[in-house]
C-alpha positions as CSV (number, residue, x, y, z in Angstrom):
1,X,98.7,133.0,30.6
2,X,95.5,134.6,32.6
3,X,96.6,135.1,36.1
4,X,93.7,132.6,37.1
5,X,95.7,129.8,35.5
6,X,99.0,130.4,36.5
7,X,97.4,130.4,40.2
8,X,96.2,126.9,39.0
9,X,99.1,125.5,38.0
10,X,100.8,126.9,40.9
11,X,98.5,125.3,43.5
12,X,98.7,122.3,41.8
13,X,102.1,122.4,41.7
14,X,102.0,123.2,45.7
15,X,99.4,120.3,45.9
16,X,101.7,117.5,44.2
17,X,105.0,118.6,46.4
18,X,103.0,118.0,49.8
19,X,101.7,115.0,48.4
20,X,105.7,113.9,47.6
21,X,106.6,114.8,51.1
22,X,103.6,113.2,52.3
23,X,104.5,109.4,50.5
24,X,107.9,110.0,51.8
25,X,107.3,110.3,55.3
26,X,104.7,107.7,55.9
27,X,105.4,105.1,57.4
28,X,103.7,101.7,56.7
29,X,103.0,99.7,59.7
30,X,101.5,96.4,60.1
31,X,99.1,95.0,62.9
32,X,100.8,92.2,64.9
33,X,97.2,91.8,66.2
34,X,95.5,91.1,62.8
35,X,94.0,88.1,60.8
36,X,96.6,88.3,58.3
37,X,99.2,88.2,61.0
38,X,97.7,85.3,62.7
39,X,97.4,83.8,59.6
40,X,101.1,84.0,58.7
41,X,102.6,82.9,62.0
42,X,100.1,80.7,63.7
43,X,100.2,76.8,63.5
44,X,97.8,74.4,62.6
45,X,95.8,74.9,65.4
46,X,95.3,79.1,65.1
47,X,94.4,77.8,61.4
48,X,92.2,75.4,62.6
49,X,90.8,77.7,65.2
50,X,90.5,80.0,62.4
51,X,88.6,78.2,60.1
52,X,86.0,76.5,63.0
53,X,85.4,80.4,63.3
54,X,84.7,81.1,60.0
55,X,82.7,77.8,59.5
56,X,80.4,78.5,62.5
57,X,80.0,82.1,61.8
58,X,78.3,81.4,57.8
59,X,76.4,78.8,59.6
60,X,75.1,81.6,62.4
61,X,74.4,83.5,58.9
62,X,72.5,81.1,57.2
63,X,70.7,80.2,60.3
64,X,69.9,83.8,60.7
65,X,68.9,84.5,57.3
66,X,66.5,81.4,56.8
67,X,65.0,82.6,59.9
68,X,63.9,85.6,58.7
69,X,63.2,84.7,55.8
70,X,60.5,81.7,57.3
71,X,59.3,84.3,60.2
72,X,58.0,87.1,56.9
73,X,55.9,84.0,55.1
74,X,54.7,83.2,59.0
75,X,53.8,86.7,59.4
76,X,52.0,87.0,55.7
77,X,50.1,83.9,55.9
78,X,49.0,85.7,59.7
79,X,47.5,88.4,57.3
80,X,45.8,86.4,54.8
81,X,44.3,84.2,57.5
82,X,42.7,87.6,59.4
83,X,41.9,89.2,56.4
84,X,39.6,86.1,55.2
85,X,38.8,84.3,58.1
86,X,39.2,87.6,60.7
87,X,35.3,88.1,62.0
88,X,35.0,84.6,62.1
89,X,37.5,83.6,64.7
90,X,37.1,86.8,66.6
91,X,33.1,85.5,66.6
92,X,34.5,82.4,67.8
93,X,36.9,83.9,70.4
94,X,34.0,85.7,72.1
């Protein structure tokens, strides 16, 4: 073997037993704080709570979204009215 692969394989060999070491001493820990906690230990009404939530928040989206969405055809038909009828009404304004 060249000397550059037996570096290789020894740093990969280094790599993998700090990995090991690594895995062993983590420690996994949960949030008592979290969704999935509440989710797990609440009653029916931090489920119900829960669900409200998530009910009025795709609402907020949708909301939100058609909004948008009505406010960029708003805004083009804006354009295409000015870009026909623009002298006209600024003839008309003054």
């Amino acid at each position: 073997m060249s000397k550059i692969t037996r570096i290789a394989f020894t740093a990969v060999a280094l790599l993998s037993s700090l990995t090991v070491q690594a895995a062993e001493t983590a420690h996994v820990t949960s949030n008592p704080y979290g969704i999935d906690a509440l989710w797990a230990q609440g009653d029916i009404v931090a489920r119900g709570t829960l669900i409200i939530l998530l009910i009025m928040s795709a609402a907020t989206w949708y909301v939100g979204i058609v909004k948008l969405l009505e406010q960029r055809r708003l805004l083009k038909q804006g354009r295409e009215l000015l870009a026909v009828h623009g002298a006209e009404l600024q003839k008309r304004a003054s």
